[in-house]
N, C-alpha and C positions, 0 to 999 in steps of 0.2 A: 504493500500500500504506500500511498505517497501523501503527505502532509504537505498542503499548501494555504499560502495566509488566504483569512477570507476577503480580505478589498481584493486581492487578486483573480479571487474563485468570480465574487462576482462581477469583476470589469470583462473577464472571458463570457460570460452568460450574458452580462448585457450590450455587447458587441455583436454575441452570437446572434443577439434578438435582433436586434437593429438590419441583421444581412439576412437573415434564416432561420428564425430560433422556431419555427413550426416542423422544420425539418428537420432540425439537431433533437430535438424530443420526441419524434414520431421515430429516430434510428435508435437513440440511445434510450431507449423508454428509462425516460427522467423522468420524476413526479414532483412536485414543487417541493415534497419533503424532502426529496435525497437532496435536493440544491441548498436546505437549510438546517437542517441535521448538524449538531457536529459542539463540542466542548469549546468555549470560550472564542479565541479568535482564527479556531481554522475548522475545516470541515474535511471529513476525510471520504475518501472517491478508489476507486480503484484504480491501477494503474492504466489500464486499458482508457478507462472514461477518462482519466487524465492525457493522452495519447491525443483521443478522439476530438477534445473541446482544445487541446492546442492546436490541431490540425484546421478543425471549425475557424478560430481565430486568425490563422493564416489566410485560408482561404480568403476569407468575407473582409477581411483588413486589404488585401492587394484587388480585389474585385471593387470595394469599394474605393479605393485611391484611385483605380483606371478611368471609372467612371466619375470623378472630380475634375481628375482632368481632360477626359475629354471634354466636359460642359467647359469648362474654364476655359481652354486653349482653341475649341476646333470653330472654324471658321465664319462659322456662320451655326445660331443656337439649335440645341436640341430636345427633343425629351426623354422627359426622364422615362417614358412609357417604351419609347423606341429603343432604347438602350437595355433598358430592364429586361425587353421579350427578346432582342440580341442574347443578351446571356442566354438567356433559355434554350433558344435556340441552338446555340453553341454549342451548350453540354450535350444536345442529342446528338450532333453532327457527327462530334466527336467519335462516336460509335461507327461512323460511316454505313450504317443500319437505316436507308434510303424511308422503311415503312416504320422506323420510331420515330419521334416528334413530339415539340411542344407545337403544341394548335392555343390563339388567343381566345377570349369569346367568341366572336364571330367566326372564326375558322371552326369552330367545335360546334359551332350551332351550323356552319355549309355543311359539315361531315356529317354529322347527325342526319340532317336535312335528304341524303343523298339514299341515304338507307334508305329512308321508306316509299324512295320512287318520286319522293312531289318534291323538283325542286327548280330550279332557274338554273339552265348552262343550255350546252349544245352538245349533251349526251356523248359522250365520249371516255371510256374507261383506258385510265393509263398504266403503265407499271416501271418499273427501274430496273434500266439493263445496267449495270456495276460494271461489268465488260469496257462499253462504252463510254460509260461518266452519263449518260444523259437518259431522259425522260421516254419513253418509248410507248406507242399506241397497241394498244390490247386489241381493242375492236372498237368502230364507231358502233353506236346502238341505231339499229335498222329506225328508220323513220325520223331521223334528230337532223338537225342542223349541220350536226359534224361529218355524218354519211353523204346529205344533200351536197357538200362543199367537197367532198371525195376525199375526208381523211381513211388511210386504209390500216390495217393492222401489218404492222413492221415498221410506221413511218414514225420519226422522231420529230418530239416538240423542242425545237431547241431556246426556242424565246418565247415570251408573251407578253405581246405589249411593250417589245422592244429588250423584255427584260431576259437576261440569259440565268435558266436554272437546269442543274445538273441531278443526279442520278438518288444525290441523298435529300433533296428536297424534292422529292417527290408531292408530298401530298401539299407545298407551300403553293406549287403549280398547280396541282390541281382546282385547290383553292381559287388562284391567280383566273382561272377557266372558266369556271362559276361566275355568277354576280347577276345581277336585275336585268328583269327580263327586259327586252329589247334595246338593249345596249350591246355595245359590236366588243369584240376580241380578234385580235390578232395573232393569229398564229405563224409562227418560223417554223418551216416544216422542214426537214431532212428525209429527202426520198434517195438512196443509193447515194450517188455523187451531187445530185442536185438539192439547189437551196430555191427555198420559193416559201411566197405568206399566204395566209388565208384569213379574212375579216369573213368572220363569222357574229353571224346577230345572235344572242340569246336567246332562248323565247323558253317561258314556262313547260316542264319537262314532268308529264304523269307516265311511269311507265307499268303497261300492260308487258307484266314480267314472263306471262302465261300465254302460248296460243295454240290453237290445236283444230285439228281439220280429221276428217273423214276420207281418207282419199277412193279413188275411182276404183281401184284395185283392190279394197275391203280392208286395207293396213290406215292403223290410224298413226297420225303425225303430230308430236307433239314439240314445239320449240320451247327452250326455255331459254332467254335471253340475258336473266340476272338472278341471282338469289338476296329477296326484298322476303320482308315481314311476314307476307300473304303467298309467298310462290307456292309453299308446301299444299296449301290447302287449294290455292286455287291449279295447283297442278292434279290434287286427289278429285278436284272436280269436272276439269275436263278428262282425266281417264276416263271418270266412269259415265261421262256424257260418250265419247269414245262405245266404252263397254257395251252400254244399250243400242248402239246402232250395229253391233256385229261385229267388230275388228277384231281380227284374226291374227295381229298384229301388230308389234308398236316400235315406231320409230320415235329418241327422244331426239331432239337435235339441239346441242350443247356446242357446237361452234361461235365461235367469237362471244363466247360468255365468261367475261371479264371476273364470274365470282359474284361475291357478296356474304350473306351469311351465314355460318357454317350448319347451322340448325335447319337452315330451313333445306339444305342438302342433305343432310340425313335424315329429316321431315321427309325427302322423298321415297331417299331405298328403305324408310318402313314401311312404302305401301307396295314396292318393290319388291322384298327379302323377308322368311321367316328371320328368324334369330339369330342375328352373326356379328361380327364385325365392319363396321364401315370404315375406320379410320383407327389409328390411334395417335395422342401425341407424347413426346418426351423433353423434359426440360433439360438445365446443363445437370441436374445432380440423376439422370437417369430413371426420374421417377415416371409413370405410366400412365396417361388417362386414355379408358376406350370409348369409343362411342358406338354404340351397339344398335340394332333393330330389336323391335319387339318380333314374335309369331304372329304368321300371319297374311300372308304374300297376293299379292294379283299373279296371277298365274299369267301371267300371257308372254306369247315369244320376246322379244326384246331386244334393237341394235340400237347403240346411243352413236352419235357425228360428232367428233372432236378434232380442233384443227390449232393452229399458232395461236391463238384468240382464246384459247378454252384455258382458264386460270383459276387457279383458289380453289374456292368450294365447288367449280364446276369438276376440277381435278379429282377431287374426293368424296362424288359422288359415283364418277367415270371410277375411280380407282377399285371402291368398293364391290360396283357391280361387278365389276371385270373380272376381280381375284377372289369373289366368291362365285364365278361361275355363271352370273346370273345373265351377260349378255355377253355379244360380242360387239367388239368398238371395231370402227370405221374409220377414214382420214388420214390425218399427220399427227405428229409430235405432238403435244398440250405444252405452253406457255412453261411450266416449270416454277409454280409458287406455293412452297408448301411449308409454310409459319407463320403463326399465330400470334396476332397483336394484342395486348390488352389496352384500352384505354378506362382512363381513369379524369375520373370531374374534378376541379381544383372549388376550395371554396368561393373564389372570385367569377368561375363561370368557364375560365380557359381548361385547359385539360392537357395531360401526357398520353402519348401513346407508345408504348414500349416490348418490341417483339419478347416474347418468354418462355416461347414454343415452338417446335417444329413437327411436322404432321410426318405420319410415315403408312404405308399402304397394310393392309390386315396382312401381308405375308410377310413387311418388313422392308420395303423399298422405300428408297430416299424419293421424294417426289421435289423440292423445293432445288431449282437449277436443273433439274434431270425431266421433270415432265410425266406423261404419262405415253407408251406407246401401243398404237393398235394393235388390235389385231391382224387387221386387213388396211396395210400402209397404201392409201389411192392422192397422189399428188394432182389437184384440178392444175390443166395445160391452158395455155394461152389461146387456144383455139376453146377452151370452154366456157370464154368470155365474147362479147360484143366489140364492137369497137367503140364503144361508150364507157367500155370496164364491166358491164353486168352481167353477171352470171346465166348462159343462158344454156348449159347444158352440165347439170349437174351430173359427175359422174361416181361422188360418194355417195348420196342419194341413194343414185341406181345399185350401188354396190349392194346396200342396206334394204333395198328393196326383192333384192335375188337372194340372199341370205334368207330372209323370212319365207319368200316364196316356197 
């Protein structure tokens, strides 16, 4: 143990308050008694907690000197707000971990917002190629602004609005993408060797994350474009609109689906899969959570369509079916994102978001960089497009179509 005077104990704690004292007691679970505890004029701490609230002191003493002087010396004023979310920022960056993040209010209330399908941008899911350093397109969402303006998936945002963001700010741009409806954005596009922009207007963004048809040939066709709040249920509902008309079979189609939420992907292989495995994650100390089906399955045949575009929970719901048997997959390679963010609310409204997982397939396969692969690898050819870009001869489709037959 280490004996130290108490004006001293407390210039360290009231220092620490001044830079971060909600975060030095929320590590060191301090209770106001241990900070006054103690025989005449000193209080005794462990070595450790003596360690910890020097370290605190350092910190918050050189954060706060940097931040004096930049108000005092830089050329023109600042605020304190802008500086303060700098730091914040920083320490995520630092991680070079593209999908951790401080988000302010407002960033935490666009993110929130995007979830549940009703929000303002020009529909466009992005992701971080680390490879690259920069910002890269998942898929534009069918019917958005960002599809009509022909952003495609593989093409890089490298600016917005003039402004250049890179691989570990990701969601700062995303952000940056978003905003009120019918106000324009600019995008710097990177296709191959070519640079070019795109002023896209925003406009109010509800997404029907569900759609599904009956086709002519008795298979029914199911797209799922996101996974939002309601997918699970409103995908249990067109199945079994599907079911009553006859289909003999079921095509999902998970191409250029960017992901979203992991529940509502495993909301689906429960109506999918008696009792199995869909997923499992592991942290850094190797500990295990699965994510299971109940019993209980829709019986019907099953090929799901996955392509470069197909990420996240679209990955893990593709993975599960696959490795347990339940269908065969179609296409290319899937995107390759397989970890798991926590976010977390701050008192003031802003929020952290902080990866703490990474997702692995029920047999044990790395999904996150690596992807998921078909079964039946079918690359669409140039000639299976228009000379407008439109897709006008599906030849995965047809693959998925001869499988069920």
């Amino acid at each position: 143990m280490i004996r130290i005077k108490r004006w001293l104990f407390v210039f360290l704690i009231a220092l620490a308050l001044l830079a971060g004292a909600f975060a030095m007691c929320v590590y060191l679970q301090v209770s106001p008694a241990d900070l006054v505890e103690g025989p005449g004029d000193y209080v005794r701490i462990s070595e450790k907690k003596y360690s910890e609230l020097t370290r605190f002191q350092e910190t918050y003493e050189k954060a706060d000197l940097i931040r004096e002087y930049i108000e005092d010396n830089y050329y023109v004023s600042v605020k304190d707000e802008d500086v303060e979310n700098g730091m914040y920022y920083g320490m995520f960056e630092s991680l070079g971990d593209p999908y951790s993040m401080y988000m302010t209010k407002t960033e935490y209330d666009n993110e929130m917002a995007s979830l549940t399908g009703d929000y303002s941008g020009v529909g466009v899911t992005v992701a971080a190629d680390a490879d690259a350093d920069m910002v890269i397109v998942v898929s534009p969402t069918p019917g958005t602004p960002a599809e009509a303006a022909g952003l495609r998936t593989g093409d890089y945002i490298y600016k917005v609005d003039g402004v250049v963001y890179n691989a570990t700010q990701l969601d700062v741009c995303a952000a940056a993408i978003r905003g009120p409806e019918n106000t324009d954005v600019t995008l710097t596009v990177i296709r191959g060797k070519d640079e070019f922009e795109l002023t896209i207007t925003r406009t109010h963004i509800t997404l029907q994350s569900v759609t599904g048809e009956l086709r002519d040939d008795g298979l029914g066709y199911i797209q799922v474009s996101s996974f939002l709040n309601n997918t699970a249920n409103d995908f249990a509902a067109a199945l079994e609109n599907l079911l009553s008309q006859g289909a003999k079979g079921l095509i999902i189609d998970l191409r250029n689906n960017g992901g979203g939420l992991v529940d509502s992907a495993v909301g689906i292989a429960d109506i999918l899969m008696d009792k199995a495995t869909v997923v499992y994650t592991e942290d850094q100390d190797h500990n295990r959570d699965y994510y299971k089906t109940r019993d209980g399955k829709t019986d019907i045949p099953t090929v799901v369509l996955i392509n470069g575009g197909t990420a996240s929970a679209s990955e893990i719901l593709t993975a599960g079916l696959q490795d347990n048997g339940r269908c065969e997959v179609v296409g290319t390679q899937s995107f390759g994102k397989g970890i798991i963010q926590t976010v977390d609310e701050l008192s003031d409204g802003s929020a952290v978001k902080l990866t703490i997982l990474q997702y692995f397939t029920p047999s044990g396969k790395v999904i996150h960089k690596v992807g998921i692969t078909p079964d039946y690898i079918i690359e669409l050819t140039d000639d299976c497009y228009d000379e407008d870009g439109w897709l006008v001869k599906d030849i995965q489709l047809e693959k998925a179509v001869e499988l069920l037959k």
